[in-house]
N, C-alpha and C positions, 0 to 999 in steps of 0.2 A: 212611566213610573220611576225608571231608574235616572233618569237623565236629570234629575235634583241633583243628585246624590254624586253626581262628577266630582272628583277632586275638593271633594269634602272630608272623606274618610281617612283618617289619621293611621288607624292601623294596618302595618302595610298588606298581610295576608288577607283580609278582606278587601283591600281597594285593590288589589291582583285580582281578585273574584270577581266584585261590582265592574270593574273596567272591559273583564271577558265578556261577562256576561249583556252588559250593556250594548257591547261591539254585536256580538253574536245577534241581538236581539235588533240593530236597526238593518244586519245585513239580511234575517232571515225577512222584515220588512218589506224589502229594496229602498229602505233610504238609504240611498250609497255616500251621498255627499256626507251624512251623518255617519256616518260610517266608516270611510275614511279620516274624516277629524279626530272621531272616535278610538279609533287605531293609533294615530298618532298622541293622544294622551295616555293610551295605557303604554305604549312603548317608552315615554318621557317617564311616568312615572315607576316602571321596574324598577327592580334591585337587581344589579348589577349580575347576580349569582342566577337571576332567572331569565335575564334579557336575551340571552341567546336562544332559549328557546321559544321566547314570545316574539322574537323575531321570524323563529320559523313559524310559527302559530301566524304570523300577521300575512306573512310571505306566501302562505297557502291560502288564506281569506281572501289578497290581491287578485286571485287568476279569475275570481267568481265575480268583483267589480267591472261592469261595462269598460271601455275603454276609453268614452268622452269623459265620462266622470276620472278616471286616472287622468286623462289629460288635464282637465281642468284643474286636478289640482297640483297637479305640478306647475302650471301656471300660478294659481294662489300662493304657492308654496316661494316660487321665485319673486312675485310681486313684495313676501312680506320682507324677505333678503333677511333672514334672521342667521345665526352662524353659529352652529350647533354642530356638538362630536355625531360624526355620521352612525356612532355606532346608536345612537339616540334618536337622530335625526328620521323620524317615517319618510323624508321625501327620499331618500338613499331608494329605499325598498320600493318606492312607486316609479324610481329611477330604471331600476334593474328591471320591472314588470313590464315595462314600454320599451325596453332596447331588447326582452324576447321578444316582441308582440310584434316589433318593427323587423328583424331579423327574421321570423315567422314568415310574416304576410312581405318580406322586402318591398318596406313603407318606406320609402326617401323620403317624404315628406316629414313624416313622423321621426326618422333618424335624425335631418337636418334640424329640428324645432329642440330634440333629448339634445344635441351638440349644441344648439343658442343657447337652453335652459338649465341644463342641468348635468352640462359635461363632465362636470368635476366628481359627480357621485355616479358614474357610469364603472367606474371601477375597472377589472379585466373586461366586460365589456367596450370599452372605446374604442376600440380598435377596430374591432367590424361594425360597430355603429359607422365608425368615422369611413369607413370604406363604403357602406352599404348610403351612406349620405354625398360623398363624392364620386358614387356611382349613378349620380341624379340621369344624367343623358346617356348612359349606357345602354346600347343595343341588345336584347335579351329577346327569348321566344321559350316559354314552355310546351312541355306537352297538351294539348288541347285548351288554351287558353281564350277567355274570350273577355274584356276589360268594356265597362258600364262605364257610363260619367254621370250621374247625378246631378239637380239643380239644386238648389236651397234656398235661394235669392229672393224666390217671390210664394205667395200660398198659392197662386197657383201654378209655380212651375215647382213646387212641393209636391202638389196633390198629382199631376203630373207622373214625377219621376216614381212617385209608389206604382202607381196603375204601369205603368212602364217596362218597371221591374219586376213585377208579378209575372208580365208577359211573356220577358226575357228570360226568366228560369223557367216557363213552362215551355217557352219554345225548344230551349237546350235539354228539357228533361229532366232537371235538377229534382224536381217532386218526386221521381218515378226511380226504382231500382234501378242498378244497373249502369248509371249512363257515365260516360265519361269524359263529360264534361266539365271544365270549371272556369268559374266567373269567379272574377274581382270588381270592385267597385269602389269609386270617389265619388266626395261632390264637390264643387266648387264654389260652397261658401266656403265661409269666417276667414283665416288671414292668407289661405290659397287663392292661387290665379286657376284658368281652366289648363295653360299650359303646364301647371306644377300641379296639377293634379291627373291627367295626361299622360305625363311624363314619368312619375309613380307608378301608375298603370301598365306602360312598356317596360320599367324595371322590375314589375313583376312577371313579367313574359307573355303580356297580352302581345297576338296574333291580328287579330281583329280588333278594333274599339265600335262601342254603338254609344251613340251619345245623341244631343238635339232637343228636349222639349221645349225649345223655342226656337227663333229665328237669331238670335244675338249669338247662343250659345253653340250652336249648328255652325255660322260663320266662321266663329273664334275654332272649333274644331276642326272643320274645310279646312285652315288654315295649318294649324297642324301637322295633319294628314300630308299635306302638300311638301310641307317642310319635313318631315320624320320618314316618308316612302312608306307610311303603315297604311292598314285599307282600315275606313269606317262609314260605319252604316250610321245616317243620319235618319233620324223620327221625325224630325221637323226638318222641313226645303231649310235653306241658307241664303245669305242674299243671291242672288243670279250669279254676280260675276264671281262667287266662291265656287262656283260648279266646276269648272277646270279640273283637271288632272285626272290620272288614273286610279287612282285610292281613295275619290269620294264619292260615295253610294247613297243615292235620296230614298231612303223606304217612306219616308211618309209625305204627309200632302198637308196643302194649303186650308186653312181651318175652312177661309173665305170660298173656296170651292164650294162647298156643301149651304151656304148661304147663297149663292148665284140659282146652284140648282132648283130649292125650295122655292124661292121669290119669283124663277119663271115658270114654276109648276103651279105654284100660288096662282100666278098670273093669267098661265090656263085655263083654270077653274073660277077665273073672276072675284076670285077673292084676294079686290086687292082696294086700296091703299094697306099695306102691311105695317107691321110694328113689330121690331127687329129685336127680342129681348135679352140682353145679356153676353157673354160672349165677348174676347179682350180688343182690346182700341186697334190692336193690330190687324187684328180677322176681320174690322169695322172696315178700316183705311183700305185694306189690300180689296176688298169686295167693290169701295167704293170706287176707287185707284182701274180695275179690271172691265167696270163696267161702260157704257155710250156717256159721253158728256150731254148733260142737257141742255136743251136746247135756249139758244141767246134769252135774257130775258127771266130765266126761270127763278123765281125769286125763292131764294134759303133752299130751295131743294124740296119744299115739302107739297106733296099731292095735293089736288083740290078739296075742300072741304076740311082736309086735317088740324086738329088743333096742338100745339102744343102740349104733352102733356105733364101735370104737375109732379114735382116730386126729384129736379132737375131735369129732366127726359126732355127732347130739342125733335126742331125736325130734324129730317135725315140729311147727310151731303147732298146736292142736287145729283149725283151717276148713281145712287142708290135709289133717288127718286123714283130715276127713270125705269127701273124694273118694281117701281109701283110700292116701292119701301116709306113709309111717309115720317115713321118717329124712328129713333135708333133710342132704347130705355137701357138703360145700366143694370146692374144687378147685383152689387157690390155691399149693399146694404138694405135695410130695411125696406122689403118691396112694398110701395104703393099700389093697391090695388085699382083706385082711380087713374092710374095712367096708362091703363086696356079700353076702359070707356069713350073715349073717343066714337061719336057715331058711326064715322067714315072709314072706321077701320075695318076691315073684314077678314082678316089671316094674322094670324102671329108667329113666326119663326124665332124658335128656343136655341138659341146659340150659347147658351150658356150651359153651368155642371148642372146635375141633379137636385141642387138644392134651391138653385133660379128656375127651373122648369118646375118642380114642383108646388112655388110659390107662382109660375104663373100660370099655369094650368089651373090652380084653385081659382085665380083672381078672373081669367080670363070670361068673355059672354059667352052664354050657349051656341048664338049664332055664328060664332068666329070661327073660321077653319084653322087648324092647332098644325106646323111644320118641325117638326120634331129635328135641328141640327147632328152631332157626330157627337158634341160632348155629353147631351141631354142623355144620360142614362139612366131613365126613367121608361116604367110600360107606357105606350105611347095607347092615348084615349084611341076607341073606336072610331074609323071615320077621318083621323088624322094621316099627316105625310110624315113620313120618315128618310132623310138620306140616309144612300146607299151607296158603297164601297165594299164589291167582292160579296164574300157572306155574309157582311157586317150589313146591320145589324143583329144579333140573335135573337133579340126579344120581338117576336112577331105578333104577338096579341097579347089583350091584356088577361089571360089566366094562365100566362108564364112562358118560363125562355123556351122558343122554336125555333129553330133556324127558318131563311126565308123560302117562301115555295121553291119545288124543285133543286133546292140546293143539294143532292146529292149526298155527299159523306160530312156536310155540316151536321148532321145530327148525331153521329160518332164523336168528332171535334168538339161538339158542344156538350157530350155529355164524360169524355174527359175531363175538359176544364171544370165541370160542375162536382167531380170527385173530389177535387183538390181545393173548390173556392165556393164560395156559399152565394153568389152572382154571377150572373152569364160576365164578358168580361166587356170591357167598355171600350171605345174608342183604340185609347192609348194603351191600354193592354193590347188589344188586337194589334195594334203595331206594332208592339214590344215584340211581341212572338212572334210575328210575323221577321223583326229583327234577329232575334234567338233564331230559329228555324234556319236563317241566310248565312248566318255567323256560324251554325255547328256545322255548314257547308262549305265554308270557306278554312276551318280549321281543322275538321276531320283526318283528313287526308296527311295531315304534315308526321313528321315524325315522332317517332314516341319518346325520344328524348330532349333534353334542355339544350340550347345553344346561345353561348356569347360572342361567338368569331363575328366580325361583321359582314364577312363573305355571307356566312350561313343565313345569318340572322336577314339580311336585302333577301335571299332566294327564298327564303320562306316565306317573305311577305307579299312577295311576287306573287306567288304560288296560292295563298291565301286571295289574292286579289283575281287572280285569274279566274277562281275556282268561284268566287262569289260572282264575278261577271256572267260566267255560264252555267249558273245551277241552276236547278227545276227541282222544284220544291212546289207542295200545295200551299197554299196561301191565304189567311183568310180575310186581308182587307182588299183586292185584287182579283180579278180572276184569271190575270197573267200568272206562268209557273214560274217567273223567274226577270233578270232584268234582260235575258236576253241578248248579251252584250254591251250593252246600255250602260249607262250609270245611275236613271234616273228610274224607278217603277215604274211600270205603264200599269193607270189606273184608269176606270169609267165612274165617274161620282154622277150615280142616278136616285132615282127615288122609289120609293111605293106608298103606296094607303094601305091603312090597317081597316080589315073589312067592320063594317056595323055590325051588332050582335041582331039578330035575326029575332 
């Protein structure tokens, strides 16, 4: 209603009024981006005798704006290159809010982008911006630190890093009274590399880093690791030859693992030419990569009888063939139901999220036996196969989260995570925490205050790593306690059937 009425009103005591009130009214919103533009018209248009105060008036509005939206608009702010007295100028004030927030959280990143952007309105702050930005490779260690790295890159290593991180603060305990532990975290998108977001992370006195939900980002980490002498726990394996050193720790596993198991359990039970549905090109390759080449001859890879199915869906590589896989179907987009139909098809394995499993379970025949993957975080129908890893899965039937027979204190663990989360946790949460859990093992121990020496700063990472090599900890993608010395988990990816309702 008010937002006509901008910089229309002549009289100045009423456009002082409409200007607060207008502000006030998009922050109580949350349109920030309005809200900040918003700010900056009513501070343009003060009278000189009130502008000091509506500077502190805007200046206390600032701490309650997110901090991408501050950033962005000091990007906007720099893009327009306008040259305005700072004492007018809003970008001054969103200046000063980012060179606390960066000195706060000792963001390099964020110092180094306030010194590109907008150094000159940094004011008595420059100074430790400018230190806390040329302190980009500086060796640091807090007190119980444990530093995240985030994807951004793709929706699904988005969707990814949340389940991730959910796991990661419930492994550490961050949910629960008491604990004392503390997490930082980046990601590496937009104009960040994963080494300068990384390297943020250690200048904030991360101990440990866990990072990984993919294979590209895993590597680029190993690599780090290797170079820095810091320990981190990876979610997702790295190439092979990144595995080297003593500071890189594989907590998680091969998607394609849990695709081998189901297609020869499928296989078992005769229920096969199979149809592979969903699930990333990579987990496709690696399954198809790990499996017997087919034999001379074997034409496109696809079983007897199988047809292509419509809707782009292909046969399978011919080594996915050979454990009886016939179509490999996507699930990226509007799912075809006609490309389950296939006569020759007898099993379906759900490698994909919850929202391809749930379209193909609708779409799938009665007759088909349904192999439920790691990511399908879906109640898995009666009578279906589910991979298995440790206590994972939770969901043991379809009238709600169980842990699986005989699992002992999974019904304690699962009825924790269920205080705090409104679903059992999925895949990549259980590895998260399972990361959390290795991490508050590896930093526990160190001392309770800060160090920059770099004698100090090497022994403690040492110490964190050692400490992560031989812990025993309950686990719950795993039913090893720990890596045992190892760098790598020792895991068993097996399966079960969910019983028919009686």
């Amino acid at each position: 209603m008010l937002r006509p009425l901008v910089s229309k009103v002549i009289d100045a005591y009423v456009r002082s009024l409409l200007n607060e009130e207008v502000t006030t009214a998009a922050m109580e919103a949350g349109a920030w981006t309005q809200a900040v533009e918003l700010m900056g018209v009513w501070l343009r248009e003060a009278d000189d005798d009130d502008r000091a105060a509506i500077r502190a008036q805007i200046g206390a509005l600032l701490r309650k704006v997110p901090i991408a939206h501050l950033v962005a608009a000091m990007r906007a702010g720099e893009a327009a290159g306008e040259v305005v007295d700072p004492q007018v100028d809003l970008r001054s004030l969103v200046a000063e809010r980012l060179a606390i927030v960066a000195r706060e959280r000792r963001d390099v990143a964020l110092a180094k982008e306030l010194l590109d952007r907008a150094g000159a309105m940094l004011g008595n702050q420059g100074d430790a911006i400018s230190e806390l930005a040329a302190g980009a490779g500086t060796a640091r260690v807090e007190p119980p630190t444990v530093g995240l790295l985030l994807s951004t890159r793709t929706s699904e290593s988005r969707r990814r890093g949340v389940e991730i991180a959910a796991g990661v603060a419930h492994g550490l305990g961050l949910l629960r009274p008491g604990s004392d532990a503390r997490l930082v975290s980046r990601d590496d998108g937009g104009q960040g590399s994963v080494d300068e977001a990384l390297s943020s992370l250690t200048a904030e006195g991360a101990a440990v880093l866990i990072a990984g939900s993919d294979r590209e980002q895993a590597t680029a980490v190993a690599k780090f690791a290797r170079a820095n002498a810091i320990p981190v726990l990876l979610v997702h394996p790295p190439e092979p030859a990144a595995l080297d050193g003593a500071f890189v720790f594989v907590v998680g596993e091969e998607p394609a693992r849990g695709i081998e198991v189901l297609a020869a359990a499928l296989a078992e039970r005769g229920a096969k030419p199979v149809a592979l549905v969903g699930g990333d090109a990579g987990a496709r390759k690696d399954a198809a990569a790990s499996t017997p080449s087919a034999p001379a001859g074997a034409a496109g890879g696809a079983a007897p009888g199988a047809a292509a199915a419509p809707g782009g869906a292909g046969a399978a590589p011919a080594a996915l063939a050979e454990r009886g896989i016939a179509l490999a179907l996507p699930c990226d987009a509007a799912f075809d139901p006609r490309a389950l139909r296939p006569p020759a098809v007898r099993g379906i394995i759900l490698a994909g999220d919850a929202p391809c499993a749930e379209q193909a379970i609708r779409a799938a025949p009665r007759a088909v036996t349904l192999a439920l993957g790691f990511e399908a975080a879906v109640p898995p129908p009666p009578g279906s196969l589910v991979a298995t890893a440790g206590l994972f899965p939770f969901v043991a039937a379809p009238a709600g989260a169980q842990p699986p027979p005989g699992a002992g204190g999974a019904g304690a663990a699962l009825a924790v995570w269920l205080a705090t989360h409104p679903s059992p946790p999925s895949f990549w949460a259980a590895l998260g925490r399972d990361a959390g859990v290795l991490a508050w093992a590896g930093v526990q121990r160190l001392p309770k205050t800060g160090t920059e020496d770099p004698a100090e700063v090497k022994a403690r990472r040492l110490a964190a790593a050692s400490a992560l090599s031989s812990a025993t900890v309950e686990l719950w993608t795993t039913a090893a306690a720990g890596f045992g010395g190892k760098r790598v988990l020792p895991r068993v990816v097996g399966h079960r059937e969910i019983e028919k309702a009686r």
